[in-house]
KOLTIVEX-489850 format. One record per residue (C-alpha): x, y, z; residue in three letters; residue number from 0. Coordinates in steps of 0.001 Angstrom, whole numbers, plus 524288, in hexadecimal, padded with zeros to 5 digits. Layout:
<pts>
+-------+-------+-------+---------+-----+
|     x |     y |     z | residuo | num |
+-------+-------+-------+---------+-----+
|     X |     Y |     Z |     ALA | NUM |
...
+-------+-------+-------+---------+-----+
</pts>
This chain:
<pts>
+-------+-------+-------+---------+-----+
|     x |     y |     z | residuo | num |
+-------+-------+-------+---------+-----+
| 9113F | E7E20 | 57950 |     UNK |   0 |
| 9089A | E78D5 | 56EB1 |     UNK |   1 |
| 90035 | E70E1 | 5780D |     UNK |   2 |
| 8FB17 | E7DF7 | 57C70 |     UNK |   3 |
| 8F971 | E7F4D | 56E63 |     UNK |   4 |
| 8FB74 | E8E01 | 56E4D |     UNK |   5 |
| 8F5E9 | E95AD | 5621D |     UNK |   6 |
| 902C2 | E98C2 | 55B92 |     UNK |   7 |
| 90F6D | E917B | 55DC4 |     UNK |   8 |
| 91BD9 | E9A20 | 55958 |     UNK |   9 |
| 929F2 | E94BE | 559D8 |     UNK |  10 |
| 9335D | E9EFC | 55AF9 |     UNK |  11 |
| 93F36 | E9A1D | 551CB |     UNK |  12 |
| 94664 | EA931 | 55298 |     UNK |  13 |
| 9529C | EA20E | 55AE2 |     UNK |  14 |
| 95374 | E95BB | 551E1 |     UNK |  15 |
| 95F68 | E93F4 | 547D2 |     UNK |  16 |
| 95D1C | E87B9 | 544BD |     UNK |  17 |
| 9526C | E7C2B | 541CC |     UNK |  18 |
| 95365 | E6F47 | 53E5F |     UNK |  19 |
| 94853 | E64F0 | 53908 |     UNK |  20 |
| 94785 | E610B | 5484D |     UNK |  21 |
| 94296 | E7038 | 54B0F |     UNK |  22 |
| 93987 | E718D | 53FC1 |     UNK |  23 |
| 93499 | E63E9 | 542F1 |     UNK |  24 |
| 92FD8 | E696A | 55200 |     UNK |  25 |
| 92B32 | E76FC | 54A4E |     UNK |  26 |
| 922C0 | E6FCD | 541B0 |     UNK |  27 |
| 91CAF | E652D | 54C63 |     UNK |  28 |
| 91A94 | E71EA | 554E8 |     UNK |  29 |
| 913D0 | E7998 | 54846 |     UNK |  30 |
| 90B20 | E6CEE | 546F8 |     UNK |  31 |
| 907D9 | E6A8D | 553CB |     UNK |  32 |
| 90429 | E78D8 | 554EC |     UNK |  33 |
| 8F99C | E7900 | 54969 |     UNK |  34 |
| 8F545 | E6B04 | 54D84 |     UNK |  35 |
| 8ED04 | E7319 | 556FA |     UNK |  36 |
| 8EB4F | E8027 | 54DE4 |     UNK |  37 |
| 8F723 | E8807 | 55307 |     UNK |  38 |
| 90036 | E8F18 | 54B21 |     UNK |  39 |
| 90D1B | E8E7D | 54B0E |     UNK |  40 |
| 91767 | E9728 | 54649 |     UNK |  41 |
| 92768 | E9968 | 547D4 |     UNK |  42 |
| 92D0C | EA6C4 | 5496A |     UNK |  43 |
| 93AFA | EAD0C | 547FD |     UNK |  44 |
| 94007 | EA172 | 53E01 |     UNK |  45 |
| 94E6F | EA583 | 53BBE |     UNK |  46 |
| 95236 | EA5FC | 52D47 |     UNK |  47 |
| 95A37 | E98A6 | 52F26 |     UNK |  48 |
| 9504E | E9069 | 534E4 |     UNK |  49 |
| 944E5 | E97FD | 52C5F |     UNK |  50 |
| 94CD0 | E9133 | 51FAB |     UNK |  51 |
| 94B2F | E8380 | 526C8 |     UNK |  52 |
| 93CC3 | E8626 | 52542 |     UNK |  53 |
| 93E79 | E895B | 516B4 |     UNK |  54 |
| 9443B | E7F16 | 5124B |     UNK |  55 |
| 93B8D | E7573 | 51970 |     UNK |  56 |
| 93004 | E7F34 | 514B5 |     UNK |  57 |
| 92BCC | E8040 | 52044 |     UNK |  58 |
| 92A84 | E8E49 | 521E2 |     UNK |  59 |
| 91D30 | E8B6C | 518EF |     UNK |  60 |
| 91934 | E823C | 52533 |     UNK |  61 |
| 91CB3 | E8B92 | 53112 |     UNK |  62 |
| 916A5 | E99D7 | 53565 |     UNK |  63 |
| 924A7 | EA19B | 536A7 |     UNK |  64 |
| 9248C | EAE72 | 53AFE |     UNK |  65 |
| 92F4D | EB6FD | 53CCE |     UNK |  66 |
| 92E00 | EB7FE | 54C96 |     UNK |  67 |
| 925E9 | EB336 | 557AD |     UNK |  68 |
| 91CE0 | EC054 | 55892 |     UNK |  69 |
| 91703 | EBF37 | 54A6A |     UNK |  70 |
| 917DC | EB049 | 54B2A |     UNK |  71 |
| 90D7E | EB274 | 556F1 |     UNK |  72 |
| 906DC | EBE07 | 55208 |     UNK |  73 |
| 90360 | EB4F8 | 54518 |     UNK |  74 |
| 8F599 | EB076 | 541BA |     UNK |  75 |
+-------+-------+-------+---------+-----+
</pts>
């Protein structure tokens, strides 16, 4: 998908319960290959369990979330 490099790339997370360093490790490799070529990326529907694994790693400073896939795509 990102070799078409599309404009916006938006992982749907609404169905995940849990995430581990291995997940956020392919989430942040996919959020840097996306801006490598100027593309924004963002996740959408983070459950409150896995939203506190991005709190405590602070990385809900480093990722776009948005609370479902239609405003994560209708973002600027």
């Amino acid at each position: 998908m990102i070799e078409n490099k599309p404009n916006r790339v938006v992982v749907d997370l609404t169905k995940v319960t849990y995430l581990d360093s291995s997940g956020l490790a392919v989430l942040i490799e996919g959020m840097q290959n996306v801006q490598k070529y100027g593309g924004k990326f963002g996740l959408a529907g983070v459950q409150e369990d896995v939203k506190h694994v991005f709190d405590i790693a602070r990385l809900d400073q480093v990722f776009e979330i948005y609370p479902d896939v239609d405003t994560a795509l209708a973002a600027k």
